[in-house]
C-alpha positions as CSV (number, residue, x, y, z in Angstrom):
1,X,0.0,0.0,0.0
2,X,2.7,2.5,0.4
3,X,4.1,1.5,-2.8
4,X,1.0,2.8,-4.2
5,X,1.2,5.9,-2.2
6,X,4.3,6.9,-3.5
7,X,3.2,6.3,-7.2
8,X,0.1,8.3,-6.1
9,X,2.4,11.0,-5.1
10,X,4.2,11.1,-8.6
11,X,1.2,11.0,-10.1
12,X,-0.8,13.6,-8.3
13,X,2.4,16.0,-9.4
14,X,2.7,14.6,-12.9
15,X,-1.4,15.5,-13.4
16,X,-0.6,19.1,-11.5
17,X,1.7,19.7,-13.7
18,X,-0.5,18.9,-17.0
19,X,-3.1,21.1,-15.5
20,X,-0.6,24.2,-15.6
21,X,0.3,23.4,-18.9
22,X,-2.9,23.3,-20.0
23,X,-4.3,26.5,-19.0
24,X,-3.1,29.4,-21.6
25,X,-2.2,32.7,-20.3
26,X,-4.0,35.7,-22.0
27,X,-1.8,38.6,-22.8
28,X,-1.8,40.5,-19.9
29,X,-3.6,38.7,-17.8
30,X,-2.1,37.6,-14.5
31,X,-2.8,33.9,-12.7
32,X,-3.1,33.4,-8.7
33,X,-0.6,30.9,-7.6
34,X,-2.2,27.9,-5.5
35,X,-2.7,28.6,-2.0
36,X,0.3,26.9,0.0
37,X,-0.7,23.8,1.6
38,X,-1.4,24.3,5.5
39,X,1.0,23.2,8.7
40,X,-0.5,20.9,10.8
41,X,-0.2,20.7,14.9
42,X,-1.3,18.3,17.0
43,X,-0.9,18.4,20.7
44,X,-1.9,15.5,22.3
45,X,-2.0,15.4,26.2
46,X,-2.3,12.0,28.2
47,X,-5.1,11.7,30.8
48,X,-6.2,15.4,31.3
49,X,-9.3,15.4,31.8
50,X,-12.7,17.5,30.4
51,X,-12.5,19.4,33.4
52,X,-8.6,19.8,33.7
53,X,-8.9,23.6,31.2
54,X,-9.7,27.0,32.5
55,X,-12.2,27.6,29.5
56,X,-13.5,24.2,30.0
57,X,-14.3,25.6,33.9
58,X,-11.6,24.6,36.0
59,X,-11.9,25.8,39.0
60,X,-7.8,26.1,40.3
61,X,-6.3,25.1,37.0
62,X,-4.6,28.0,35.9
63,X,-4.3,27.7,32.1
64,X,-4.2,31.2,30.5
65,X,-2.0,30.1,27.3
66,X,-5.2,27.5,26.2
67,X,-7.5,30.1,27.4
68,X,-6.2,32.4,24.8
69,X,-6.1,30.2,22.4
70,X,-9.7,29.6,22.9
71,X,-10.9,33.1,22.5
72,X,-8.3,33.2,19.2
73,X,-9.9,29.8,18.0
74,X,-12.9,27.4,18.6
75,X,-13.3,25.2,21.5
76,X,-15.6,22.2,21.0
77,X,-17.4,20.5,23.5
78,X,-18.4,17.4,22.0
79,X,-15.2,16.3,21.0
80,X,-14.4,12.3,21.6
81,X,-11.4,10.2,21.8
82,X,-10.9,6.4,23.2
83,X,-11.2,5.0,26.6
84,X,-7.4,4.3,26.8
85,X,-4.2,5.5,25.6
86,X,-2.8,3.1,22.9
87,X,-6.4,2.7,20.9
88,X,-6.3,6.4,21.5
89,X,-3.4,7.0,19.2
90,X,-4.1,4.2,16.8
91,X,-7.8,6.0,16.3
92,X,-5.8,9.5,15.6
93,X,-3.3,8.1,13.5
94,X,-5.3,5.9,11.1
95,X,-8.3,8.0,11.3
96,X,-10.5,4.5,11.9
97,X,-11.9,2.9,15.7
98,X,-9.5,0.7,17.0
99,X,-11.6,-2.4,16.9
100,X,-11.3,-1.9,13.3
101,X,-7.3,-1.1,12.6
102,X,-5.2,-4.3,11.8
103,X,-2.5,-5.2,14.4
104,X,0.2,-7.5,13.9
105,X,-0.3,-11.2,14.6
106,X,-4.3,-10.6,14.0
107,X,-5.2,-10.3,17.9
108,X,-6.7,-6.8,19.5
109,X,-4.4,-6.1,22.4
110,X,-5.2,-3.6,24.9
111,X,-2.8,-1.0,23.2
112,X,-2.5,-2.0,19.6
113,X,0.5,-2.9,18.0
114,X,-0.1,-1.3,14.7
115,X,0.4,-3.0,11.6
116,X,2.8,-1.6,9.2
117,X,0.4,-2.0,6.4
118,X,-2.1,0.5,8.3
119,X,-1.3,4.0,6.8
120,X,-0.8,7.3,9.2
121,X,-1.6,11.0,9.1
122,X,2.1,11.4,8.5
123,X,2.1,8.9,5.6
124,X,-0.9,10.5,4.3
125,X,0.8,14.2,4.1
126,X,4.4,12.8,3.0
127,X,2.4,12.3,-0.4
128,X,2.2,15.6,-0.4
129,X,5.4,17.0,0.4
130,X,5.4,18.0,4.1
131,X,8.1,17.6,6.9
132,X,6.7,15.6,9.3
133,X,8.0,15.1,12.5
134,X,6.7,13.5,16.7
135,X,7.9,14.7,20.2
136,X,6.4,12.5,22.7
137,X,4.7,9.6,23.6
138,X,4.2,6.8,20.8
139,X,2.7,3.6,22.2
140,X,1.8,2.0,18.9
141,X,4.7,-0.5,18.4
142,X,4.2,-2.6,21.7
143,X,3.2,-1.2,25.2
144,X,6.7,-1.1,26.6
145,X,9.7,0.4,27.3
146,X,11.8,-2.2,26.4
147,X,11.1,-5.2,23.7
148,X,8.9,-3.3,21.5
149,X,9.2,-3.4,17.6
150,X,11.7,-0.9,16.2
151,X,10.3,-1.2,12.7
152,X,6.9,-0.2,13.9
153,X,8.5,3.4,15.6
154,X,7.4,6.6,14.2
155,X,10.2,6.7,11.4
156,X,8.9,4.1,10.0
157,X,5.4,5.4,10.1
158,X,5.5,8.5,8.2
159,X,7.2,10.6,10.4
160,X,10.9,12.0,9.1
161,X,12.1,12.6,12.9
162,X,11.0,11.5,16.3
163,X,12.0,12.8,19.4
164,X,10.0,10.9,22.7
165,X,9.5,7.7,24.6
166,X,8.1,4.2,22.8
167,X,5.0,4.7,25.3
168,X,3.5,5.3,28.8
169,X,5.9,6.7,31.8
170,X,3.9,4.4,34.6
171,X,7.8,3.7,36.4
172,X,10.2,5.3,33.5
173,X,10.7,7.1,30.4
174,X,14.0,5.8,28.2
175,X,14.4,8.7,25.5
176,X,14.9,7.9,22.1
177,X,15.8,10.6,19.2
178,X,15.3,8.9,15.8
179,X,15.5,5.0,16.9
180,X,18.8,5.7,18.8
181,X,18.5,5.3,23.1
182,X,19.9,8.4,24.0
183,X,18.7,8.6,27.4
184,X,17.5,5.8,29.4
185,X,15.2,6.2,32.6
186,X,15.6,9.7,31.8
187,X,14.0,12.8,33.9
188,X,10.5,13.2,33.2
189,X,10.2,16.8,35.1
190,X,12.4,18.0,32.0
191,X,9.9,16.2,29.2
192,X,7.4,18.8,28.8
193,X,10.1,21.4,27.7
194,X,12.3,19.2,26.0
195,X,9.9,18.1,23.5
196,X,8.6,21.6,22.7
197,X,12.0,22.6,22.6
198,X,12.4,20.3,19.8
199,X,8.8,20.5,18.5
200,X,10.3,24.5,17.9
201,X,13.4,24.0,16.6
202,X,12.1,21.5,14.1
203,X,9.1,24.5,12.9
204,X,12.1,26.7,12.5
205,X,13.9,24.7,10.7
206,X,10.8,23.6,8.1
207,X,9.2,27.0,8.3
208,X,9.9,27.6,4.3
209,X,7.8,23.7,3.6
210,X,4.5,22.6,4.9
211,X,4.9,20.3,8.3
212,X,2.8,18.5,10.5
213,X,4.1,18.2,14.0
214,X,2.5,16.0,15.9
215,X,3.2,16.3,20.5
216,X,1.7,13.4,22.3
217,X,3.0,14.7,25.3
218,X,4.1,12.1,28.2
219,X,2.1,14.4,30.9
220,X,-0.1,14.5,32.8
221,X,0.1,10.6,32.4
222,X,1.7,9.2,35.9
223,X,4.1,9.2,37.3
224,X,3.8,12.6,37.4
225,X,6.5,15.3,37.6
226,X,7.5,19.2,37.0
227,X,10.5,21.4,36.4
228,X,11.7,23.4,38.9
229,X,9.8,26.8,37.4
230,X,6.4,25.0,37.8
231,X,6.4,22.5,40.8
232,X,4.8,23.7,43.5
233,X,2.7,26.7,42.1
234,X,0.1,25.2,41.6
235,X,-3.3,25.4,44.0
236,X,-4.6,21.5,42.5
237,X,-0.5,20.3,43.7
238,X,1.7,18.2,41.3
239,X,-1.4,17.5,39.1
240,X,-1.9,21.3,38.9
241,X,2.1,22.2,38.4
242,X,2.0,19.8,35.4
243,X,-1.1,21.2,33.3
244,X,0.1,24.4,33.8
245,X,3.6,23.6,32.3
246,X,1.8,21.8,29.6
247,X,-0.2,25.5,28.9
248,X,3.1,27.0,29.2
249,X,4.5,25.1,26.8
250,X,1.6,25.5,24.7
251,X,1.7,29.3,24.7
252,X,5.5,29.0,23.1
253,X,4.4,26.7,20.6
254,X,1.9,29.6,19.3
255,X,4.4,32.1,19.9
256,X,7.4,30.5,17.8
257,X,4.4,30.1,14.8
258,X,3.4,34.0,15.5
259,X,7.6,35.0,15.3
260,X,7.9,32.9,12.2
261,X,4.9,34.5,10.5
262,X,3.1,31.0,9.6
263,X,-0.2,31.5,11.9
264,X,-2.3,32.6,8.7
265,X,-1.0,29.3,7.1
266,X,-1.4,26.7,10.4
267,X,-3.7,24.5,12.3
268,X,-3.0,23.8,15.8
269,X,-5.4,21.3,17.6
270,X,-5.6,20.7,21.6
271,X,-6.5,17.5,22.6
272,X,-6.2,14.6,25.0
273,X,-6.2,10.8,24.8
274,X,-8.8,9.7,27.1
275,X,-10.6,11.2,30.1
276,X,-9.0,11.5,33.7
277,X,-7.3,8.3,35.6
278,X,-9.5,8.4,38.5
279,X,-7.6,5.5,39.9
280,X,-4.8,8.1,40.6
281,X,-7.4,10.0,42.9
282,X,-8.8,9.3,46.3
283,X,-11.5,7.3,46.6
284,X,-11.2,7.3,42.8
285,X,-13.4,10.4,42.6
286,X,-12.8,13.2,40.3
287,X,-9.3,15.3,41.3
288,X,-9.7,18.1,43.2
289,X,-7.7,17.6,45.9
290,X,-3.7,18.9,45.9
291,X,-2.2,15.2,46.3
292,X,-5.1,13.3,43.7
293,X,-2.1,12.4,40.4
294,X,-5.7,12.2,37.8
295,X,-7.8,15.1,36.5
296,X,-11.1,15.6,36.7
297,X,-14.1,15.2,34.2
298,X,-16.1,18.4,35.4
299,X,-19.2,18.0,34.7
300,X,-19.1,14.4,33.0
301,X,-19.5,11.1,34.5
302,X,-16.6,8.9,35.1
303,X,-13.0,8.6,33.8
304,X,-10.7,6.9,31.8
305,X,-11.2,3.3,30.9
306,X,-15.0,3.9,31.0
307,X,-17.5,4.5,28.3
308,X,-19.5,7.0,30.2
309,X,-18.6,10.8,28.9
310,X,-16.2,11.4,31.6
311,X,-13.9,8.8,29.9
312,X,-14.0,9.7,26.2
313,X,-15.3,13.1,25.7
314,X,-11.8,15.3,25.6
315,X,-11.2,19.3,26.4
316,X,-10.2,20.1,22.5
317,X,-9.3,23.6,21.1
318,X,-8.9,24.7,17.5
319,X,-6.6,27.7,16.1
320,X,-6.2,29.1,13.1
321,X,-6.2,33.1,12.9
322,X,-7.6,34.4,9.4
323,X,-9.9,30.6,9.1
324,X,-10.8,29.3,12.1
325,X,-13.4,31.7,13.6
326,X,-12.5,33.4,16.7
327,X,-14.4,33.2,20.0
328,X,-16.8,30.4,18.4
329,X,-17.8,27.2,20.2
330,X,-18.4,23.8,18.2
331,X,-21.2,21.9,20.1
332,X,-21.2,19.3,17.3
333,X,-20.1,15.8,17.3
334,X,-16.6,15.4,16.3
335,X,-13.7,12.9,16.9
336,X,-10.0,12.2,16.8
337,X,-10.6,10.2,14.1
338,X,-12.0,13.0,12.1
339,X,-8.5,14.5,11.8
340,X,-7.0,12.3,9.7
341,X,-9.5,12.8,6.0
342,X,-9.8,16.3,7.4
343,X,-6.3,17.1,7.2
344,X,-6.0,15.1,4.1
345,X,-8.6,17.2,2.4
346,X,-6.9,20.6,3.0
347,X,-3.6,19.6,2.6
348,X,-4.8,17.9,-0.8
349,X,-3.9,14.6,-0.1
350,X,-6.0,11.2,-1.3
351,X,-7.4,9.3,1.9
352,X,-7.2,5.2,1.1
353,X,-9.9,4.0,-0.8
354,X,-8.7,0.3,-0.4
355,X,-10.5,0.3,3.1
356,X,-13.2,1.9,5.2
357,X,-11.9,5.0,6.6
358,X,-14.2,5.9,10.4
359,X,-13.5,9.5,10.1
360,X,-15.2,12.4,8.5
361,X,-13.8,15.6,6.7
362,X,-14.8,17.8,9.1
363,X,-13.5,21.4,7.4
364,X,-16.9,22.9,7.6
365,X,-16.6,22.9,11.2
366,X,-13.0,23.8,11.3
367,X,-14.0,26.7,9.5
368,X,-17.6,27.7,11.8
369,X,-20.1,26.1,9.1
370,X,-22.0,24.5,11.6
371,X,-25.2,24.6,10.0
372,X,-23.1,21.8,7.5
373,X,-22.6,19.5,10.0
374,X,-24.1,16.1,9.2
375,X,-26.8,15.7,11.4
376,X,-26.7,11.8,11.0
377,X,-23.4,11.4,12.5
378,X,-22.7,9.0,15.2
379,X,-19.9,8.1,17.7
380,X,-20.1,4.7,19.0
381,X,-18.5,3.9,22.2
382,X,-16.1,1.0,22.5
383,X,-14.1,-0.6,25.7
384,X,-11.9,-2.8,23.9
385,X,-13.9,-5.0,21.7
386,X,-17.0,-4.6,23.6
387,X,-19.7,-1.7,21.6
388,X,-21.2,-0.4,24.6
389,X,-23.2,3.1,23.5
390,X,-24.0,4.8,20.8
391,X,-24.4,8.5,20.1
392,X,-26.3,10.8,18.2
393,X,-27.1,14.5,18.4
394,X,-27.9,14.9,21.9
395,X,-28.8,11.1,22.3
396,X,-27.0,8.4,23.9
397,X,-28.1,5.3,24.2
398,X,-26.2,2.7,26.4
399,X,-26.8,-0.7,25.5
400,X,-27.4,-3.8,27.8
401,X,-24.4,-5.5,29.0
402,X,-23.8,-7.1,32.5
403,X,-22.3,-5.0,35.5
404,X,-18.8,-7.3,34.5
405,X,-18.6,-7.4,30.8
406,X,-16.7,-10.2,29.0
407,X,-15.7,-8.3,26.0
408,X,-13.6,-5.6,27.9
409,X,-10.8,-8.1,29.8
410,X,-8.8,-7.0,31.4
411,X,-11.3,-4.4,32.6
412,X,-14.0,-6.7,33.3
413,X,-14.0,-6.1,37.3
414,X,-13.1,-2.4,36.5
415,X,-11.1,-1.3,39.4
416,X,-9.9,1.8,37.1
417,X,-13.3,3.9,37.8
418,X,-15.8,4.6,41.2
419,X,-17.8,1.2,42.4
420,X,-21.2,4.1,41.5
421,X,-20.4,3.8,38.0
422,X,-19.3,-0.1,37.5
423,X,-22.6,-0.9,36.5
424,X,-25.1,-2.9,34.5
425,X,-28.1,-2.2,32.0
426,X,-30.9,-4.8,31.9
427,X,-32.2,-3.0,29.2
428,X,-31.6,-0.2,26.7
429,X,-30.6,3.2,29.0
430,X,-31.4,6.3,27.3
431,X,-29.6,9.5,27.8
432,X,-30.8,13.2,26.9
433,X,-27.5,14.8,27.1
434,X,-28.3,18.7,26.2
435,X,-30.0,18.2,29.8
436,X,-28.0,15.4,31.9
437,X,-24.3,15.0,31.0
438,X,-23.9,13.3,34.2
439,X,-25.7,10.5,32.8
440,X,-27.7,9.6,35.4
441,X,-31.7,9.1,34.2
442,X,-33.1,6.7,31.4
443,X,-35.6,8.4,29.7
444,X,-36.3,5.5,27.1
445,X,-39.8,5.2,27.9
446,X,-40.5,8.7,27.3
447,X,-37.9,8.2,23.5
448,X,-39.0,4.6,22.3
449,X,-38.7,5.8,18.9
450,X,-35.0,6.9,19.6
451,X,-34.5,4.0,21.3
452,X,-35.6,2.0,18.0
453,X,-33.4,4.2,15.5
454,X,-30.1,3.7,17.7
455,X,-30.6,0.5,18.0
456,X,-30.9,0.2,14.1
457,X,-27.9,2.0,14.3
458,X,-26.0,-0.1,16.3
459,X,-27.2,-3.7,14.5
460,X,-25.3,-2.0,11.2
461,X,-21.7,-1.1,13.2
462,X,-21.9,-4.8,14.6
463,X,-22.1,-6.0,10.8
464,X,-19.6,-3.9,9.5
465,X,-17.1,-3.8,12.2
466,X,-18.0,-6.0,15.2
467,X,-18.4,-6.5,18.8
468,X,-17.3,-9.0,21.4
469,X,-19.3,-11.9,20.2
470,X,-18.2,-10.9,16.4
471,X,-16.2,-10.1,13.9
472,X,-17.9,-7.9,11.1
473,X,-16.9,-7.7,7.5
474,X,-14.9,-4.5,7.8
475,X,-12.5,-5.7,10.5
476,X,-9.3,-5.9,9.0
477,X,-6.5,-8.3,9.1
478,X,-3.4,-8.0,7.1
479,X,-1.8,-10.7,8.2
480,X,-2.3,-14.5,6.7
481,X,-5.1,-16.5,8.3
482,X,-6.1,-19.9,8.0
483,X,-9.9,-18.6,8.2
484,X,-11.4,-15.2,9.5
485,X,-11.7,-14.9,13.2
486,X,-15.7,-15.4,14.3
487,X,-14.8,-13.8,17.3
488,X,-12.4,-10.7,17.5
489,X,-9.3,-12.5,18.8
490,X,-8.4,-10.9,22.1
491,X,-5.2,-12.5,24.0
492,X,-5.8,-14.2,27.0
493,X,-5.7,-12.2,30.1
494,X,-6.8,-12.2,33.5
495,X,-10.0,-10.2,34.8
496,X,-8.7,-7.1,37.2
């Protein structure tokens, strides 16, 4: 597939070039050059919750860099990633759910090990000549520190330089630049500067070609720590201190775009992973207190590892002087996965047709055309291979599953998230979220007839991608098999 790619590439050039040479020039008549293709930014935080953003009403978070950013740009508040980190990034990066990405050896793991023959934002934009580059967190070629697969690191996925650790900091971060160690159990208070430091440096250096950076940053993921200029300031403790580095850090990234005059031509999206790690909180409730290590979900039920809003629904901000509106709020459904054929599409580049792509082009919204929304779209709600809810406009309808679900081992007896919210349904529980986003009454007695169109809903996405018992059409596989899985194939584990 990236053979074709590349010929695409040539190809796409060869016809631009025909084009030019087609169109005769008048006497004295001048033609517009093209409009340069647009740099892409992606900051991606780990863990920070809904609530964890000043504009996003935290109440002792002080985050005036994000804040800004949100009165320059577009803050949406129905924005969704994944339950967890590693089908997180694989969502982002492929633009698909993780249920439906192929992994190597044909199993779903917990984080997936993304096969080489799935095709990245940064493969997508190479086609189109941009620099591409990752400072951060990777966690897509094994969950480890150690023993994961070199040739499934960000160089070999699109990106021309990386910078960051192979995944999660849960005891250590080893530092890798390129695919060379260059700092083993290195110190995570210096991680947050060090990869905007070189997130910078590398915008400098590529400021006269379109990039795409993308900064998964290791934070506020635990173990948690600060430099010296931030630990301690904050009112929320270490927690606090580390968000607002992060904003800090955020504030210089827009600065060094501002001082190299590319803000009319760049995008620069805010986002996190998953919701907060309540399980890094006392009594697993949402963080408030100055020694709770996970955020909080403000207003949202729940955290990470669940498929309540709390766990899923992200604090996400848009900027883009001169095309994304200022002061605007998006309120429509939109999803990491969207990133991918929306980027594509202004950048020029040709999504795969060879499989089904999850994602919409979302540029009407990018650009505060919200009457264009699709007013169709839906956001189903996986924990692991399990489909648990389904969402549409301000409906959500979780479906029935038992209080200990077998399709979400390891999470089964889900330790991860308050006893109040390791629940059942007996039957269909409907949710009105313009009016409860705490998720707490079932109004599908009042809704049958929404009831009945989700459900419809959800009967398709089994068939096309699949659920715990299943294995739908549009799952893929790259590797060989025998004969295609009936059920997706999920290594053994123990319930926890």
């Amino acid at each position: 597939m990236r053979n074709i790619l590349a010929t695409s590439r040539h190809l796409s050039l060869t016809a631009v070039i025909a084009l030019v040479l087609s169109v005769r020039q008048l006497p004295g008549e001048s033609v517009d050059a093209p409009p340069a293709s647009p740099n892409f930014v992606i900051i991606f935080t780990d863990d920070q919750g809904y609530g964890d953003v000043g504009c996003f009403g935290s109440p002792e978070i002080r985050t005036p860099r994000l804040d800004a950013m949100a009165e320059q740009g577009m803050k949406f508040t129905s924005f969704y990633a994944q339950p967890i980190c590693g089908p997180s990034r694989a969502a982002l990066m492929t633009g698909c759910y993780p249920m439906r990405v192929a992994e190597r050896g044909n199993t779903k793991q917990i984080h997936p090990i993304l096969h080489e023959d799935e095709i990245t934002i940064a493969e997508l934009l190479k086609t189109r000549g941009y620099a591409t580059a990752c400072f951060g967190k990777w966690d897509l070629a094994k969950h480890a520190q150690s023993g994961f697969f070199m040739d499934l690191f960000p160089t070999r996925q699109g990106f021309d330089y990386f910078y960051g650790t192979p995944t999660s900091n849960d005891r250590q971060a080893n530092l890798y630049r390129n695919e060379e160690l260059i700092e083993p159990k290195t110190d995570m208070a210096t991680l947050t500067q060090r990869y905007t430091d070189e997130a910078i440096a590398f915008i400098k250096q590529n400021q006269s070609q379109p990039f795409f950076v993308y900064v998964p940053h290791t934070m506020p993921h635990t173990r948690l720590d600060a430099s010296a200029k931030f630990k301690g300031k904050s009112k929320r403790g270490l927690y606090g201190d580390v968000i607002e580095e992060i904003d800090f850090n955020v504030g210089r990234i827009l600065d060094a775009i501002n001082d190299f005059n590319l803000a009319a031509n760049t995008y620069v999206l805010f986002t996190s992973d998953n919701g907060p790690w309540l399980i890094k909180n006392k009594d697993l409730s949402d963080g408030h207190l100055p020694d709770d290590h996970g955020g909080s979900a403000g207003p949202l039920r729940s955290g990470k590892v669940s498929t309540f809003e709390g766990g899923v629904r992200v604090p996400t901000i848009l900027w883009g002087p001169g095309r994304v509106p200022a002061n605007t709020t998006c309120n429509s459904i939109a999803t990491t996965m969207d990133v991918l054929p929306t980027f594509a599409a202004l950048a020029s580049a040709e999504v795969p047709s060879d499989r089904v792509i999850d994602g919409e082009d979302i540029r009407h919204l990018f650009h505060g055309e919200f009457d264009e929304a699709n007013p169709d779209k839906a956001y189903f709600y996986y924990l692991r291979v399990h489909l648990q809810a389904v969402r549409q406009g301000k409906w959500k309808l979780h479906l029935p599953r038992e209080k200990e679900p077998v399709g979400v081992a390891p999470f089964s007896r889900n330790t991860h998230i308050a006893p109040a919210d390791r629940v059942g349904f007996e039957k269909p529980f409907l949710v009105d979220l313009a009016h409860d986003l705490g998720e707490t009454t079932d109004v599908s007695e009042q809704y049958p007839q929404v009831v009945q169109r989700l459900l419809a809903l959800v009967d398709r996405m089994r068939d096309d991608l699949g659920d715990f018992d299943r294995v739908g059409k549009n799952m893929r596989f790259f590797d060989s098999l025998e004969q295609r899985p009936i059920q997706p194939p999920v290594p053994e584990s123990r319930t926890r």
